[in-house]
C-alpha angles and dihedrals in degrees: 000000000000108000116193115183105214140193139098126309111290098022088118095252103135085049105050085040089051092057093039093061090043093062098044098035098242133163107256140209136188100209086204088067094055083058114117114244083246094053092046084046092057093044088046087053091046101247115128120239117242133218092275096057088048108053095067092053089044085056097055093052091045084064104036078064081038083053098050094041092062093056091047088250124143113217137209111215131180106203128144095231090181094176142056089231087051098049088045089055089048087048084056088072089063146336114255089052103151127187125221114184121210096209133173148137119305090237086062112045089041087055080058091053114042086063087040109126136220094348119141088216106099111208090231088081095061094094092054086048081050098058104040093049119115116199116228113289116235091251108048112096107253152056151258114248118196112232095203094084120079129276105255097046087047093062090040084066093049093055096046087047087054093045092051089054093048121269125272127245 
């Protein structure tokens, strides 16, 4: 099983998937670090990226999962995967892949951002996250989770969400 934890920047997922993969002693990776230096520069500067800075980075994602299926590993992820199209190309690495989406009011997860330290993210580019992001599809294998609770209950969820959907090797 590959669990990324998904939503827009400042919704709490790297550290609720941090902790997750922590408990359950799970490869981890931070999607922001697989940026090119181009893609970071463009956030920094407060221009979205579009579709066509994403998919490589996708692609590489898709095979850091690939990676760690072929070696029978489960994996823990933090990556925004705003998009349908951009889940489905992360679901190409392996199959198990399940989304849990750390999701909450605006209010909420601005507050988060604007004493947020050292990030390249601006919050200025919340709204644009906002609007390109697409909620989970019936469909796709995973859940909402609501950042306004606290972390550690929010990571007791996950785990229980996890253990519900069998654990992972």
């Amino acid at each position: 099983m590959h669990l990324v934890f998904m939503g827009v920047s400042g919704s709490g997922k790297t550290t609720v998937a941090e902790r997750v993969s922590r408990a359950l002693d799970l490869p981890f990776a931070e999607a922001d670090v697989f940026h090119p230096r181009a893609n970071i520069d463009k956030m920094a500067a407060g221009v979205p990226l579009t579709d066509e800075d994403r998919w490589p980075w996708l692609r590489e994602l898709a095979g850091w999962i690939a990676d760690h299926e072929a070696l029978g590993e489960s994996t823990v992820m933090a990556c925004s995967a705003l998009k349908r199209s951009y889940r489905d190309l992360l679901r190409e690495g392996a199959p198990g892949v399940r989304f849990l989406h750390m999701h909450g009011p605006e209010e909420v997860i601005w507050e988060r951002l604007a004493v947020r330290p050292d990030h390249f993210m601006p919050p200025g580019l919340l709204r644009s996250q906002l609007e390109t992001l697409q909620p989970l599809d019936p469909d796709e294998p995973g859940r909402e989770f609501d950042v306004r609770l606290d972390v550690d209950t929010l990571t007791r969820e996950a785990l229980a969400y996890v253990e519900s959907a069998g654990k992972p090797s």
